[in-house]
Backbone bond lengths (Angstrom), bond angles and torsions (degrees), N, CA, C in turn:
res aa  C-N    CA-C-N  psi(-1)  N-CA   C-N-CA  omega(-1)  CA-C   N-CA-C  phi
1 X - - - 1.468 - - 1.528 109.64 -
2 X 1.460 99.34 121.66 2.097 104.94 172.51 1.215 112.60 -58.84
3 X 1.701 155.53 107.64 0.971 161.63 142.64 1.182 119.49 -43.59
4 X 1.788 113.15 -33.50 1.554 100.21 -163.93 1.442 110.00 -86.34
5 X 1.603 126.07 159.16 1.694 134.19 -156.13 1.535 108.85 -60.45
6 X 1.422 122.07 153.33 1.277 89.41 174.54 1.592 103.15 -106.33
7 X 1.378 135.90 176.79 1.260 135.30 175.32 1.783 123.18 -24.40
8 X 1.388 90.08 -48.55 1.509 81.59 162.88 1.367 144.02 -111.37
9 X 1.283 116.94 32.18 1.563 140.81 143.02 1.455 114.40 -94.97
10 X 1.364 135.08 -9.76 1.475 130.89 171.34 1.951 82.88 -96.12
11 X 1.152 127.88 -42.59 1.669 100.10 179.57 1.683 109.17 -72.04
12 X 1.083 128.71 -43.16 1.400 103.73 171.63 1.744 120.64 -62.64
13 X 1.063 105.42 -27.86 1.885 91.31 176.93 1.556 89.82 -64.44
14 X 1.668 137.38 -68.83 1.099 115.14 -147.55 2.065 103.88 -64.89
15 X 1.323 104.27 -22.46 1.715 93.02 179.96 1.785 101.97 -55.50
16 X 1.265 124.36 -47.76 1.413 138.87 -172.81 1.556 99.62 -45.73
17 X 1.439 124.80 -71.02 1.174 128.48 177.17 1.404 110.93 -40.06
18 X 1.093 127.29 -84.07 1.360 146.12 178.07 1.650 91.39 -31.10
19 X 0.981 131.85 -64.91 1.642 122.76 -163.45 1.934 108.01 -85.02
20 X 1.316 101.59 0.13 1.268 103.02 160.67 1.680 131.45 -100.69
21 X 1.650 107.53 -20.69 1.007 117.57 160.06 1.231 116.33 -83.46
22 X 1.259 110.27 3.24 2.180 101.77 166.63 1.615 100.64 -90.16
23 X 1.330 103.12 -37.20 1.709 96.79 -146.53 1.709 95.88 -94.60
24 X 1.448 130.65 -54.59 1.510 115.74 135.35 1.246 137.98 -112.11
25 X 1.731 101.88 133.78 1.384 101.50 -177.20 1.560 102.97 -112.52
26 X 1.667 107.82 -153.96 1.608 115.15 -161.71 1.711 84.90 -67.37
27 X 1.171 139.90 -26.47 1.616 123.29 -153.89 1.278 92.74 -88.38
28 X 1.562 127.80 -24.21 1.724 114.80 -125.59 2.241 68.92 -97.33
29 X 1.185 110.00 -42.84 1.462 123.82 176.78 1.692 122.40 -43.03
30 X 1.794 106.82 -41.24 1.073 127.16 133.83 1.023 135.44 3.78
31 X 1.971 101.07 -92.31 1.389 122.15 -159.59 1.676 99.53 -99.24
32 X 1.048 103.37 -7.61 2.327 107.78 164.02 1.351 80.94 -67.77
33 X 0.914 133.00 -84.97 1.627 147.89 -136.07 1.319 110.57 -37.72
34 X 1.719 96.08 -57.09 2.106 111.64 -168.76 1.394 87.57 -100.01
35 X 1.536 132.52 51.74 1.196 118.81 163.15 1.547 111.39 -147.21
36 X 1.161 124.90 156.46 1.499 131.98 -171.48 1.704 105.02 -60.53
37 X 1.836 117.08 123.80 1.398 99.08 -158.80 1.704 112.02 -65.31
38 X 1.393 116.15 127.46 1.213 110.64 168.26 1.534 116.91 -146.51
39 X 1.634 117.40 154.74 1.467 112.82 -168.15 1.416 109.50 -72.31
40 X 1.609 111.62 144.12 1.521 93.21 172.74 2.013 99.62 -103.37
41 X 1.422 103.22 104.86 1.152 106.09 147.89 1.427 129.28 -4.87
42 X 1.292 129.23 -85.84 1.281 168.41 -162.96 2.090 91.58 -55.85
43 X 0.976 96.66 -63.71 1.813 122.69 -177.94 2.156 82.58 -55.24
44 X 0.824 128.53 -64.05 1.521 142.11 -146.52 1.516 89.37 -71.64
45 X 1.054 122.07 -64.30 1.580 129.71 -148.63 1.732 88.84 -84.52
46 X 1.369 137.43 -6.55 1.662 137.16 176.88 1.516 83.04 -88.79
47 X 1.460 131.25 -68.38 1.204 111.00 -173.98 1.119 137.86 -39.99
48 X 1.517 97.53 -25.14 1.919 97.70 -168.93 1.775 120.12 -90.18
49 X 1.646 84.39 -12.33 1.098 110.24 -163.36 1.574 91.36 -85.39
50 X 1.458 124.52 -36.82 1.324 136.62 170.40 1.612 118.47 -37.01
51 X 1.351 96.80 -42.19 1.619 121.67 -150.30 1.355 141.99 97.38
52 X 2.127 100.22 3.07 1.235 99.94 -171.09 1.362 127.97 -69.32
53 X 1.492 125.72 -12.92 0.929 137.51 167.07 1.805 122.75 -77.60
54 X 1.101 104.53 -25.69 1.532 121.43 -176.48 1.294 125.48 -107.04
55 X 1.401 95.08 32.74 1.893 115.42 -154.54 1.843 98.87 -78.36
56 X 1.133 116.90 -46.58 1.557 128.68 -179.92 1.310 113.43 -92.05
57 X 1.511 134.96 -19.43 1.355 155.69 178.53 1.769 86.01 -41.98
58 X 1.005 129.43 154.26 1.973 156.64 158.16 1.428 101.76 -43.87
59 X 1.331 142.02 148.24 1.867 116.97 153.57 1.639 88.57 -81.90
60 X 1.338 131.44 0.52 1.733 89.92 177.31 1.516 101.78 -119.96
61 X 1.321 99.91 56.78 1.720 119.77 160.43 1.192 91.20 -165.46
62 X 1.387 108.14 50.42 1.689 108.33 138.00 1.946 124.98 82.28
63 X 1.850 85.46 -4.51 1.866 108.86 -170.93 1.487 105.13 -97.40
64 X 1.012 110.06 171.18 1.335 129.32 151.65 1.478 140.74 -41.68
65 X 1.517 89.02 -57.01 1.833 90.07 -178.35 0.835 123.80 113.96
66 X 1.177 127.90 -8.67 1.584 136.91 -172.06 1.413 106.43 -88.30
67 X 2.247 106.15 -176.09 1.651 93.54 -177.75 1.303 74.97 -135.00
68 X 1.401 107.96 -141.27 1.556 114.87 -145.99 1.794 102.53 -99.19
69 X 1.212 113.71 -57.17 1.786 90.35 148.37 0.719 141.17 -33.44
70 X 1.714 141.02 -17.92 1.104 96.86 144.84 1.697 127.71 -126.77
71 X 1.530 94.57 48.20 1.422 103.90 167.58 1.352 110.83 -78.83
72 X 1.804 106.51 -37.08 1.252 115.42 -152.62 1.955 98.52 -66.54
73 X 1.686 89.71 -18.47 2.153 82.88 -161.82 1.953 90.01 -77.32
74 X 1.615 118.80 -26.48 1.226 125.76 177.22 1.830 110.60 -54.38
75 X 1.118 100.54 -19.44 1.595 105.07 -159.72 2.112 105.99 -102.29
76 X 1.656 83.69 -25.78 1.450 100.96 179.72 2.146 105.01 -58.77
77 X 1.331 90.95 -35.31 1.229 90.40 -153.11 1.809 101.67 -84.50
78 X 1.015 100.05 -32.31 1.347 106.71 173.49 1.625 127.65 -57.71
79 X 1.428 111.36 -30.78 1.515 147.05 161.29 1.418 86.19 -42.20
80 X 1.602 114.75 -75.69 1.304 140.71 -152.78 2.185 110.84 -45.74
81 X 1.405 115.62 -42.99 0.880 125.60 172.77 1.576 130.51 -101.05
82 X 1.578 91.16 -13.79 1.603 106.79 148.34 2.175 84.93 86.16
83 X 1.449 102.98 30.13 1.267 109.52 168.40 1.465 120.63 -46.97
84 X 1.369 127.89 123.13 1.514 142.01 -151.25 1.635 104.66 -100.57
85 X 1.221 125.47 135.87 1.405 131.14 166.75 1.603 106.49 143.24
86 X 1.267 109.49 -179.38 1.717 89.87 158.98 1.655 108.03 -121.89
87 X 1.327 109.38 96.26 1.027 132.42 173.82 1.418 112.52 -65.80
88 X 1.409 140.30 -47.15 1.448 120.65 170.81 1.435 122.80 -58.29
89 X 1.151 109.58 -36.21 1.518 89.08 -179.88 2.129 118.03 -99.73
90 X 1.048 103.52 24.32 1.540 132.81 163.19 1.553 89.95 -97.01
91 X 1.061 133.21 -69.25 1.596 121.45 -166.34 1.695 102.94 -61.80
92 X 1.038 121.13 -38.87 1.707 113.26 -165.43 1.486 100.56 -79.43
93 X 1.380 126.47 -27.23 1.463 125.85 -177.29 1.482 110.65 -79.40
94 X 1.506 113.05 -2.13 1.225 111.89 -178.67 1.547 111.47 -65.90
95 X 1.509 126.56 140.03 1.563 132.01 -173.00 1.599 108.21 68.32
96 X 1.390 121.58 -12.36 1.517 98.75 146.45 1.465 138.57 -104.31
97 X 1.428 105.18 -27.00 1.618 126.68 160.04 1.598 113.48 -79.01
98 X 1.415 105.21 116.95 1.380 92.77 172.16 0.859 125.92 -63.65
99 X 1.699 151.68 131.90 1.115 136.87 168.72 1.389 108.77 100.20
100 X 1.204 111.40 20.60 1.390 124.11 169.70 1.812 110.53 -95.42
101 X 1.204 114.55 -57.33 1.171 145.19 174.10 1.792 123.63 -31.28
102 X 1.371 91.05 -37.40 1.571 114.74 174.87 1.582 114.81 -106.85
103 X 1.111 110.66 -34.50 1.550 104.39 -175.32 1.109 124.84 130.90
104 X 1.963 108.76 -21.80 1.093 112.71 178.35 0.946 135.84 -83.41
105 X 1.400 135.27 -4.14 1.641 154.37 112.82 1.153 139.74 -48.58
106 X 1.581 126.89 103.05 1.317 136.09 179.06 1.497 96.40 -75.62
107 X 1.836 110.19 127.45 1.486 112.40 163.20 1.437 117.66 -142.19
108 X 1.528 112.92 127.85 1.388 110.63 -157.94 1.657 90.80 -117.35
109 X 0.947 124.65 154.94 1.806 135.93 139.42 1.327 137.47 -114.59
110 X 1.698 95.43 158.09 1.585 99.13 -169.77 1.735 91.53 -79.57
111 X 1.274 119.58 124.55 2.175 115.73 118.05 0.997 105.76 -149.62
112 X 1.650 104.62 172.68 1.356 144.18 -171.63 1.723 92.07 60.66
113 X 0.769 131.94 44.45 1.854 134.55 146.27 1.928 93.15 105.63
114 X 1.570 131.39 -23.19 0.979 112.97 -155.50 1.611 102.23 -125.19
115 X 1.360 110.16 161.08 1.360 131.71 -171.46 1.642 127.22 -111.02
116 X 1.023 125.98 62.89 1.775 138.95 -177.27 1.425 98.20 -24.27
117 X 1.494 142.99 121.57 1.581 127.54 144.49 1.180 118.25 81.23
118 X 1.909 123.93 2.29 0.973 118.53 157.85 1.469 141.65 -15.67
119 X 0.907 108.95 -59.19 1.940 103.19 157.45 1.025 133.15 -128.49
120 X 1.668 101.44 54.42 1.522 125.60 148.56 1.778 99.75 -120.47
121 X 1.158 113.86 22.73 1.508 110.70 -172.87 1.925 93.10 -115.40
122 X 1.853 103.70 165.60 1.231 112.01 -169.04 1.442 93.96 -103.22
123 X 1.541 118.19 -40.63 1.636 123.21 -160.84 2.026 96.82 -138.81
124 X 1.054 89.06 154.29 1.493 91.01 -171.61 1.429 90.20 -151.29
125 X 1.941 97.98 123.49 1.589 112.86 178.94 1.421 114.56 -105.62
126 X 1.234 122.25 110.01 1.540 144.58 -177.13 1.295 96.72 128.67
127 X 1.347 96.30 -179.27 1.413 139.52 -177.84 1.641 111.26 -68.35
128 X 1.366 135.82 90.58 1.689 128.15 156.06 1.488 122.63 -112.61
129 X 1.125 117.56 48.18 1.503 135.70 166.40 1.538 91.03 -66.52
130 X 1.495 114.63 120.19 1.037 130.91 166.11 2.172 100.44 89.30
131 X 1.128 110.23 12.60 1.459 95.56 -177.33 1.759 110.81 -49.02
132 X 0.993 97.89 162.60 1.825 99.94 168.22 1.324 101.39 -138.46
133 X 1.670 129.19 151.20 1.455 122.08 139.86 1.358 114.87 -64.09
134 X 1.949 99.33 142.52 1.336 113.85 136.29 0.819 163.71 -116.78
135 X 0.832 177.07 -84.96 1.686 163.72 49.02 1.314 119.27 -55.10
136 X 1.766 100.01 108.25 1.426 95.91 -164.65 1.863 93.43 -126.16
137 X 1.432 94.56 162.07 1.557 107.10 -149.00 1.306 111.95 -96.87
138 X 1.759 107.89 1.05 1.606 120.99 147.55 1.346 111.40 -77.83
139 X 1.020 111.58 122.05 2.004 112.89 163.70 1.038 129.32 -67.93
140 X 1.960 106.15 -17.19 1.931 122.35 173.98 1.968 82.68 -113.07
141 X 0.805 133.43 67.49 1.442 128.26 141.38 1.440 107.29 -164.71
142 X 1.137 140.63 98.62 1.607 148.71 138.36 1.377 123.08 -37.13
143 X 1.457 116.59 127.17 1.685 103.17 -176.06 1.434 96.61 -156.58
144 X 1.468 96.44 148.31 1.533 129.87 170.22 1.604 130.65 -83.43
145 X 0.809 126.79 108.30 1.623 107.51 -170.71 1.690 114.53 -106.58
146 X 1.403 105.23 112.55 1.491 90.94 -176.50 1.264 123.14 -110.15
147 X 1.763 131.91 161.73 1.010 113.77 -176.13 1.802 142.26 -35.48
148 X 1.280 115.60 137.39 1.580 107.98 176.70 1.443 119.51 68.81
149 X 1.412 125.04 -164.44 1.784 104.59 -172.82 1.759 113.22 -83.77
150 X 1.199 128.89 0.75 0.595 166.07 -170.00 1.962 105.04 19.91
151 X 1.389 93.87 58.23 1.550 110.46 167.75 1.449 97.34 115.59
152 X 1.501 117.66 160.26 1.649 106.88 147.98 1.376 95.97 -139.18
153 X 1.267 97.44 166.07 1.768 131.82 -147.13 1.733 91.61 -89.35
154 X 1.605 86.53 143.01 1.639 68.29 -166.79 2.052 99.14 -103.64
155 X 1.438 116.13 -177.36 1.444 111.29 -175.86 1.429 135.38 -25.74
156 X 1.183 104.73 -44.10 1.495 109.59 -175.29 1.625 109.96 -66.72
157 X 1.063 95.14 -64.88 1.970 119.68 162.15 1.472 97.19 -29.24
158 X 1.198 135.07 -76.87 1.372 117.38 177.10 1.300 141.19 -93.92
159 X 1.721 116.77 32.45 0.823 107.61 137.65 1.695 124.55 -120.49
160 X 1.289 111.94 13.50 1.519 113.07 143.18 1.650 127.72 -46.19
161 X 1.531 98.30 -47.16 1.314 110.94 -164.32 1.709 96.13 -79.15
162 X 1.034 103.25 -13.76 1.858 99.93 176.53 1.298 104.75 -90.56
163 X 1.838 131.32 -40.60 1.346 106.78 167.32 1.298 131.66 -72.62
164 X 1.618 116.76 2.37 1.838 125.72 154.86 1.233 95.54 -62.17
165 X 1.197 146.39 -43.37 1.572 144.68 -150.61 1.654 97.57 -82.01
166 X 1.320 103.63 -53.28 1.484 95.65 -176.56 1.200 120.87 -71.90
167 X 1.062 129.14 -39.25 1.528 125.00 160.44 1.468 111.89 -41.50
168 X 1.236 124.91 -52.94 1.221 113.32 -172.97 1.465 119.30 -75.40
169 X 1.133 104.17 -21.60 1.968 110.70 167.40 1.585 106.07 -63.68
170 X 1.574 117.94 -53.08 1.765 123.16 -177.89 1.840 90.15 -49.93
171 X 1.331 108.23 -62.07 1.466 110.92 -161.72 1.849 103.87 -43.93
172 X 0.984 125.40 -71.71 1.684 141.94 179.07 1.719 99.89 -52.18
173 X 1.343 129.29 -23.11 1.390 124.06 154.66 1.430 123.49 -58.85
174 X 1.603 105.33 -57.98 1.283 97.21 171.00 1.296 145.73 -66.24
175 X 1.760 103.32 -21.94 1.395 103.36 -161.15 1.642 86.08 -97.48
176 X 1.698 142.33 -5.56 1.306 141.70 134.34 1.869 107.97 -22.38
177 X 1.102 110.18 -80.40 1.177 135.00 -172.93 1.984 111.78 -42.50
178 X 1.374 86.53 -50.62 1.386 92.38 -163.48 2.198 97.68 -75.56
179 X 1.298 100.44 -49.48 1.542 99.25 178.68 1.530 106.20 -45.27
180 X 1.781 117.64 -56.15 1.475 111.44 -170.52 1.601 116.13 -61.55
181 X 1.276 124.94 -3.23 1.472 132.60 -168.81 1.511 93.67 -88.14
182 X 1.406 130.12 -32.10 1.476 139.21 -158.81 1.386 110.79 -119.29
183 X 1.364 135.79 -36.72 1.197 137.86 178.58 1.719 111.67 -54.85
184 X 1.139 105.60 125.64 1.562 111.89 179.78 1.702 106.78 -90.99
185 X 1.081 122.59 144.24 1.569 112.20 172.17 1.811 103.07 -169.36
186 X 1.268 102.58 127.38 1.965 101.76 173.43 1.781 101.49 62.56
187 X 1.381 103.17 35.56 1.501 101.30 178.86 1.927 108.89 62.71
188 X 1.151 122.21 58.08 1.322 110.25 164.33 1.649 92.87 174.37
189 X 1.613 112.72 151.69 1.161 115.64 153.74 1.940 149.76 -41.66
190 X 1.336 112.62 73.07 1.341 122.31 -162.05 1.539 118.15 -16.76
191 X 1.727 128.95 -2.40 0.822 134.87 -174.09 1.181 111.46 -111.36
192 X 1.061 138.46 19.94 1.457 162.77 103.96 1.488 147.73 -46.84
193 X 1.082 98.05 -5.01 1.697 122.89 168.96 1.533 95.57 -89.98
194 X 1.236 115.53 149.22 1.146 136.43 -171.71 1.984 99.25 -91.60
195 X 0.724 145.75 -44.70 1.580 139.68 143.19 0.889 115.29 -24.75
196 X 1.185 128.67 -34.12 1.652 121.80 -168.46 1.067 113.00 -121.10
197 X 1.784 125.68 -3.92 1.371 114.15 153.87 1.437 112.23 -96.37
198 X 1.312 120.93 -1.65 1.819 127.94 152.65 1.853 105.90 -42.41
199 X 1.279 88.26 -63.41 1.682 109.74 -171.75 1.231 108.41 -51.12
200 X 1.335 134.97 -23.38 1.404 127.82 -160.41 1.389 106.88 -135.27
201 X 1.404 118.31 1.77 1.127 127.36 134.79 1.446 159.64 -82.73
202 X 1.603 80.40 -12.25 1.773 112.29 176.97 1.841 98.75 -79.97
203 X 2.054 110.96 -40.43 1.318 128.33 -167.63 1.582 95.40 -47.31
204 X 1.653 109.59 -70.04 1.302 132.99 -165.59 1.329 90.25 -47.51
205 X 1.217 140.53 -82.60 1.696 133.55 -159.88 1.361 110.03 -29.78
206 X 1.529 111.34 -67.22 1.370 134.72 -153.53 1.874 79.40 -61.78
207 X 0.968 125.51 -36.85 1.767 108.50 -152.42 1.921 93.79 -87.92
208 X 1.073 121.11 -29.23 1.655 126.21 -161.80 1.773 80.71 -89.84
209 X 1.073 114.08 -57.57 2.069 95.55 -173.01 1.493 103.63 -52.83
210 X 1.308 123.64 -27.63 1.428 105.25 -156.55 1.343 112.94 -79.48
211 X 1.846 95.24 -35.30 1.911 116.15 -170.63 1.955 95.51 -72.19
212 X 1.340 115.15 -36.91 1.574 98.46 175.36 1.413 121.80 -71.77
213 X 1.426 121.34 -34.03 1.366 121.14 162.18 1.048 136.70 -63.02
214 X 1.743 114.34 -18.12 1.547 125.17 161.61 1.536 102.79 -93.66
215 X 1.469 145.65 -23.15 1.404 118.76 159.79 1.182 121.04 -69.35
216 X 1.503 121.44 -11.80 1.654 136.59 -141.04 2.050 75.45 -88.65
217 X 1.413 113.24 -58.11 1.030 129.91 -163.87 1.663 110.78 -72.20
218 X 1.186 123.66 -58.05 2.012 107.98 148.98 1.323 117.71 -18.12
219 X 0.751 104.11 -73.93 2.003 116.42 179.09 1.711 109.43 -30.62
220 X 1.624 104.74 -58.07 1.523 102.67 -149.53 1.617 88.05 -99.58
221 X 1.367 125.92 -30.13 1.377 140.42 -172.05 2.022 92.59 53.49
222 X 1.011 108.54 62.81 1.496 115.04 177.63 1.511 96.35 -108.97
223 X 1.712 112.89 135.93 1.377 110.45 -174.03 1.618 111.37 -80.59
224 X 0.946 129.01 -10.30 1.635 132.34 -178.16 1.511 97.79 -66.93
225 X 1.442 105.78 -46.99 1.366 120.36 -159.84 1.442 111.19 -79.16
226 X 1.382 90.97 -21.49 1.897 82.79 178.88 1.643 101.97 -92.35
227 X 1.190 116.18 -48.86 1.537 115.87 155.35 1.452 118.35 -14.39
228 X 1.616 122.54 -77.25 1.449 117.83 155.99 1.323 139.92 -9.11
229 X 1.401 97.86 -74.50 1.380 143.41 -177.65 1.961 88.92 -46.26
230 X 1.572 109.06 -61.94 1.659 89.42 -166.80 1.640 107.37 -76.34
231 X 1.523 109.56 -18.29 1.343 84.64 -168.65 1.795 120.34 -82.54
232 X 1.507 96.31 7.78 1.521 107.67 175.94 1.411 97.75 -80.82
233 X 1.465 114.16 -62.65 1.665 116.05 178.33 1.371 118.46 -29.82
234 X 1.468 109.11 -59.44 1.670 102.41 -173.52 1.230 105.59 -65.31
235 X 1.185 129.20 -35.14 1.479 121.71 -168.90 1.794 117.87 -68.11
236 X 1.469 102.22 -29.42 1.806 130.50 167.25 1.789 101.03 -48.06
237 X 1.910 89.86 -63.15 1.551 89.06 -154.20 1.792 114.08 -72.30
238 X 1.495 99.37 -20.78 1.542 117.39 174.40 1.651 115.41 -74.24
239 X 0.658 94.13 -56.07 1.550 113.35 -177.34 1.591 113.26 -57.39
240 X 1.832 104.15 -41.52 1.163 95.98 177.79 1.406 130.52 -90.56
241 X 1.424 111.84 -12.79 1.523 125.33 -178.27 1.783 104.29 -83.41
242 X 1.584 93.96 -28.55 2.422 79.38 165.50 1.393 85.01 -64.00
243 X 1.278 131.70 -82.99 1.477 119.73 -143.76 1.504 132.74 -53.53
244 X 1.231 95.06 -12.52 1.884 110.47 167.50 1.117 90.16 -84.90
245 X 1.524 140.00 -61.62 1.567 112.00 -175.82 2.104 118.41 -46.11
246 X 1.255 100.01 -49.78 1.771 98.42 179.73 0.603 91.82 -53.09
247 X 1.901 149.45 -83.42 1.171 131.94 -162.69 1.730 135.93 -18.36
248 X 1.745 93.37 -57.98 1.185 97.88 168.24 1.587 128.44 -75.08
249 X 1.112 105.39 -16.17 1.477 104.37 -165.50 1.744 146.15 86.78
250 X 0.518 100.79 -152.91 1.845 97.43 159.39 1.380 123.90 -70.44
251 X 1.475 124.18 -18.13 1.181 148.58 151.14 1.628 106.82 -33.12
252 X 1.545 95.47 -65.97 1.742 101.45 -168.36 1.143 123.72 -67.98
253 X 1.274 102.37 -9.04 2.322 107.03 -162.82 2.151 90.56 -95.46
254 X 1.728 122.29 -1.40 0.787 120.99 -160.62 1.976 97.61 -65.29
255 X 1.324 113.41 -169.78 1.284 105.50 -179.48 1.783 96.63 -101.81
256 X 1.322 130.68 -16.05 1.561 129.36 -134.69 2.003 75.58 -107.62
257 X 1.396 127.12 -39.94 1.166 124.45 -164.90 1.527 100.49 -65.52
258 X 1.223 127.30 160.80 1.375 146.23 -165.02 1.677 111.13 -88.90
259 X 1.508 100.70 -35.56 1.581 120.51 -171.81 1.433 115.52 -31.53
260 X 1.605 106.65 -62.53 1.380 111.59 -178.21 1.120 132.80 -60.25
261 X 1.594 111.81 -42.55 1.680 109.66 148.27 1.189 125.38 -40.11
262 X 1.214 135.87 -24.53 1.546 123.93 170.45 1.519 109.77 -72.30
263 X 1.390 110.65 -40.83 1.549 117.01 -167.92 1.498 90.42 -59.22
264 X 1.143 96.16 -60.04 1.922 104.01 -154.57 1.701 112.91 -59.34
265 X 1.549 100.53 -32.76 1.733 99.84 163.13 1.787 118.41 -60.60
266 X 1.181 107.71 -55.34 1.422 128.79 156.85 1.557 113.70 -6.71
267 X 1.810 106.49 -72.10 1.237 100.02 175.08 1.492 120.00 -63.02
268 X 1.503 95.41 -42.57 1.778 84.00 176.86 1.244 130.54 -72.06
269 X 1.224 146.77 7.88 1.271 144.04 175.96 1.424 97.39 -109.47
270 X 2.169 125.69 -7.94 1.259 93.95 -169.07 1.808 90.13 -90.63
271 X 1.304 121.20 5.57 1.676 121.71 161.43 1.057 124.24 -88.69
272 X 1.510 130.21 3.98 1.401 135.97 171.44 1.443 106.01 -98.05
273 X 1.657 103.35 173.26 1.273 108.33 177.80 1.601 135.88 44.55
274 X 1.547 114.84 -30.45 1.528 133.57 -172.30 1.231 117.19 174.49
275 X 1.455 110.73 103.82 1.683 111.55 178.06 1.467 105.13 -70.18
276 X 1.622 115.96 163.57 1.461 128.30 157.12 1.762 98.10 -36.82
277 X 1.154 109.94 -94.87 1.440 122.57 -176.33 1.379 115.11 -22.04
278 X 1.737 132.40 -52.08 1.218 115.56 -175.48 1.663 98.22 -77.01
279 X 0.986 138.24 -56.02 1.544 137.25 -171.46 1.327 111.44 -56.18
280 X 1.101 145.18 -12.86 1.281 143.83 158.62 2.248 104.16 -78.92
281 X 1.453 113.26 -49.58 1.388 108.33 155.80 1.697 109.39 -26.90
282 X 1.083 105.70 -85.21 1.736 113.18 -162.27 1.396 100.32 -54.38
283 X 1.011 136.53 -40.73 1.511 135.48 169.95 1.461 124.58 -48.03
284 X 1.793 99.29 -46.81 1.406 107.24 -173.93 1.923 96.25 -78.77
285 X 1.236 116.77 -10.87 1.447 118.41 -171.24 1.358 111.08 -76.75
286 X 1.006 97.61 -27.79 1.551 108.81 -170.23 1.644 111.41 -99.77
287 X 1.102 129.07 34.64 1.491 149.35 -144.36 1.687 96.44 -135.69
């Protein structure tokens, strides 16, 4: 089976990019950041209007047409800029929530015990009787935690949330890559030490196994496989944002650098949609 994109899935990722670097860029990421978390409307209703939500939707209910390849490269990219809201489960409610589809409906869900955007959301699917805030260690993600597991997310849902992961592992690869090409240190470019092209070679692996095991898994939509598929991702998107911090150094743990937002999204998506623990279950089940 040919894996690689064909012409017109490499033009929609680059349309995706391109319409993600208008609508957020490094400032717009910025001013989320040093600001009280809140949805931007305005940002939501361009997406929908985009199609990002209506990406798999019928065209004669109003969608696109597409399937889940290439939501997942849509979802990659979003990972990639560390795009804020809870966009997977706004995309999966699309064509059953009205007003999902376009943008003009925020829709979040409960699993694995916690709640993304709870009240920045319009409709909320599961059970949060008894939600609580917590303190969560994204500054662009707000969450509720409610009693017990409180639903789990079903396939599609997690492996969206794994092509956010991979994007954000490619993303923390490059900007690895790109600092060690420029960093001066002991008279020479830090990307020249043999440590630090370990480091950014270990990045690159971890990010290319994860993105083939999450397209591998679009394709077959087999649940073992999407299971897999995230627990490579989190480990990509985790794994790779410490090592962009070593890379950088004391530089990276700063607050103004971007780095830690990847880490800190990282953890939270690797508790959404599919913990380590249950995805290693279905794996070991299938054994």
């Amino acid at each position: 089976m040919d894996f690689r994109l064909t012409e017109d899935q490499r033009a929609l990722r680059r349309g995706v990019r391109e319409l993600l670097a208008r609508l957020f860029d490094r400032e717009a990421l910025r001013a989320a950041v040093d600001a009280p978390p809140s949805l931007d409307r305005g940002l939501w209703r361009e997406l929908g209007a985009a199609g990002f939500f209506a990406l798999r939707l019928p065209e004669e209910e109003g969608g696109v047409g597409l399937g889940l390849p290439e939501a997942v490269l849509l979802f990659e990219e979003a990972g990639r800029v560390l795009l804020p809201g809870p966009l997977v489960a706004t995309h999966v409610a699309a064509g059953v929530v009205p007003g999902a589809a376009d943008g003009s409906v925020v829709v979040t869900s409960a699993d694995e015990g916690l709640v993304p955007w709870l009240d920045g959301a319009d409709v909320v699917l599961g059970d949060v009787t008894g939600a609580v805030p917590v303190r969560s260690v994204d500054p662009l993600t707000p969450l509720h935690r409610v009693p017990g597991t409180g639903g789990t997310a079903e396939g599609v849902s997690v492996l969206l949330t794994a092509a956010e992961q991979v994007g954000s592992a490619a993303a923390t690869t490059g900007t690895a890559v790109e600092y060690a090409r420029t960093r001066v240190q002991f008279g020479q470019v830090i990307g020249g030490f043999q440590a630090v092209k370990h480091l950014c070679a270990g990045m690159l692996v971890r990010t290319e196994l994860a993105r083939a095991a999450v397209w591998a898994a679009a394709v077959t939509g087999d649940p073992v496989e999407v299971a897999g598929a995230k627990l490579l991702a989190d480990e990509a998107a985790v794994g790779n944002a410490r090592d962009c911090l070593q890379v950088h150094g004391g530089m990276g743990f700063t607050w103004e650098a971007e780095v830690h937002l990847h880490l800190k999204r990282a953890w939270v998506r690797a508790e959404l949609g599919m913990t380590a623990a249950r995805a290693e279950e279905v794996a070991a089940a299938a054994l």
